[in-house]
N, C-alpha and C positions, 0 to 999 in steps of 0.2 A: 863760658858758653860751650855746649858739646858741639863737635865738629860735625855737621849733618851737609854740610856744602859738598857735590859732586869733586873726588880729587882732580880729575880730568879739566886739563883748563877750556877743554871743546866745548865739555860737557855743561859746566858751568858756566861758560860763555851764553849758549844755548837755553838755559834753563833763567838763566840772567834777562837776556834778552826776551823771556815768554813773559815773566812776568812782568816788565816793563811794559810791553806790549797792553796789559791789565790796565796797570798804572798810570798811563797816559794813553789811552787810543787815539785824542786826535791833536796828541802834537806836531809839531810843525816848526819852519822855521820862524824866529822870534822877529825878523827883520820884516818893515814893511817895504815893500815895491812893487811895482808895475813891469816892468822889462828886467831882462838878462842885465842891461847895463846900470841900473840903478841898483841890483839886486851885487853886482858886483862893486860897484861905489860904496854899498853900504855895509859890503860886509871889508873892505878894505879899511873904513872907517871905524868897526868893531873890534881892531886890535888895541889891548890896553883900552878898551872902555868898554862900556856895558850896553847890552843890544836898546834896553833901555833909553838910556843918553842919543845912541846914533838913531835913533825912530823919533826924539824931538829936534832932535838937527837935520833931520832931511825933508821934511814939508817943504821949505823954504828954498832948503840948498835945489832940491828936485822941480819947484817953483820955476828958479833962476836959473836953472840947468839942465833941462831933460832930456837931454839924450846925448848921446856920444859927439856930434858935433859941439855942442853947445859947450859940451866942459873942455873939449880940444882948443876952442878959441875963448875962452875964459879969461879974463882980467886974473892974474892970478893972485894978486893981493885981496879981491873980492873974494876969491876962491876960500883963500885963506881964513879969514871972516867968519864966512859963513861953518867951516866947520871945524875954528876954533875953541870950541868945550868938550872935542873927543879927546881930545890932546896928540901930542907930536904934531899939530896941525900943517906945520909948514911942509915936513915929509909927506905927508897923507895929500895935502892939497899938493905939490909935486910929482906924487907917485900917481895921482888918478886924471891927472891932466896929459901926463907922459901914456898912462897905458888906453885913455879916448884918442891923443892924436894917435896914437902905433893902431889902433882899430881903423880908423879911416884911412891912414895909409899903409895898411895889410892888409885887411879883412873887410875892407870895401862897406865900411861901417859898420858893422856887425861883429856881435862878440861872438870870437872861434869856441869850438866847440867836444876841443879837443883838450888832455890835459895838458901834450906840449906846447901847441900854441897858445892857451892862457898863460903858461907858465913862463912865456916871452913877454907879458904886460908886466910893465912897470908896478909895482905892490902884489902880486900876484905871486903870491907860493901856495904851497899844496891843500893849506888850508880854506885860504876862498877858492882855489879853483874847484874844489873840491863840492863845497857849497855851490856853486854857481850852476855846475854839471848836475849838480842832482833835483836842484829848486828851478831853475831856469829851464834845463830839459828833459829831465828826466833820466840822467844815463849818470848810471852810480859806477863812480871810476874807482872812487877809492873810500878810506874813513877819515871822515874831519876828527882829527886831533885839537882842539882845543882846550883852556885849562881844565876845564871840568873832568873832559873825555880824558885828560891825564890823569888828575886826580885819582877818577873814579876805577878807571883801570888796574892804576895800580896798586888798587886801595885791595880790589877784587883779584889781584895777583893773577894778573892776565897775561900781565907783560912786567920787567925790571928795570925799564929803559926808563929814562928823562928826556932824550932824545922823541921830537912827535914825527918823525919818518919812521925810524924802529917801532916804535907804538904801533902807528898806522899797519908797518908789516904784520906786527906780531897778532893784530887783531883781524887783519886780512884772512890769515890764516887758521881762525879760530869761528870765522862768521862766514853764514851763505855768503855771496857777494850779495842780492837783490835788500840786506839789511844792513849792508853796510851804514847806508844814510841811516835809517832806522835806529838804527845803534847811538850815533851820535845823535842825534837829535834828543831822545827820552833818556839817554845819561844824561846830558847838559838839561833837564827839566828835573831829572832827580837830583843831580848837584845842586842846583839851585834850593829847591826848595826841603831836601832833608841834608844828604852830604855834603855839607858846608865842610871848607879848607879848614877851619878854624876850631868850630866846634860840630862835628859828623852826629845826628841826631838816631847815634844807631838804637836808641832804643824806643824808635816810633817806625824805624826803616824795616820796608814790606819787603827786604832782600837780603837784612839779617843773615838769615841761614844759608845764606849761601854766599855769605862773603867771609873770607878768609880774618879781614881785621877788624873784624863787628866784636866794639868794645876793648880795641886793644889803642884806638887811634889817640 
């Protein structure tokens, strides 16, 4: 394939992210919820499984649980239970029991709205907080790094890390901030359904030409 991709990783970033913008205009986050705090439940649930799976495990769990009180004083082997098929369960049911009580005894029930104070909940790293800030309020702190956003990153030779804090930097750096969310969001709907890990469907991908390992993967 002739090298027609922007050399500039700015530029190609930029020219990446317009046509994505094509490609998917009203994507969005894949999780369903009502509040900050289900919305953070459920994507604490999304590590190692698929948005998929945690959107048939939360009717019930969210049923039995809705809101920050309710999962702080949770039976915790129910807890357990119920979101048993994302797997890790017992971590996951531990890490969001831990970060509902630290909400009601810190932040007065309400989930903070900051990256340092999420990033004091229990399962809470830069990834859901990151998610939670920009679906819950709207204030885009940073770039969700997920595996896709890896992937597809450095498929796109954006970044050479493995590392999703460096990722995150090295895309900060390349993207207005107000797309950052943008950014992750329609990678991970282009990973899904052309840049597969496995086998990258580069010759049906409407970004081809402007990726560096179209056809080499």
């Amino acid at each position: 394939m002739a090298i027609t991709y922007p050399r500039s990783k700015k530029k190609r970033a930029i020219a990446v992210l317009e046509k994505l913008h094509e490609l998917y205009p009203n994507a969005t986050c894949s999780l369903d919820y009502e509040t900050p705090v289900q919305l953070m439940v459920a994507t604490i649930l999304s590590a190692q499984c698929t948005d998929e799976r945690v959107n048939k495990v939360t009717p019930a769990l969210f049923k039995r649980f809705p809101d920050a009180p309710a999962f702080a004083a949770a039976d915790i082997e129910e807890l357990e239970q119920l979101v048993r098929s994302t797997g890790f369960y017992r971590n996951k049911a531990k890490n969001i029991q831990k970060a509902c009580q630290r909400i009601m005894s810190e932040f007065e029930g309400h989930v903070p709205q900051t990256m340092e104070e999420l990033l004091t909940l229990a399962g809470v790293a830069r990834k859901t907080a990151n998610v939670v800030l920009a679906h819950a309020f709207g204030i885009i702190s940073g770039v969700t790094v997920d595996t896709h956003v890896k992937r597809l990153s450095n498929r796109l030779r954006l970044t050479k890390s493995d590392n999703p804090i460096q990722i995150e930097r090295d895309l900060m750096k390349l993207l207005p901030q107000p797309e950052w969310e943008n950014w992750s969001i329609r990678l991970i709907y282009h990973g899904r359904a052309i840049c597969n890990a496995r086998k990258p469907q580069c010759e049906n991908c409407s970004i081809a030409n402007l990726c560096p390992s179209a056809g080499k993967v």
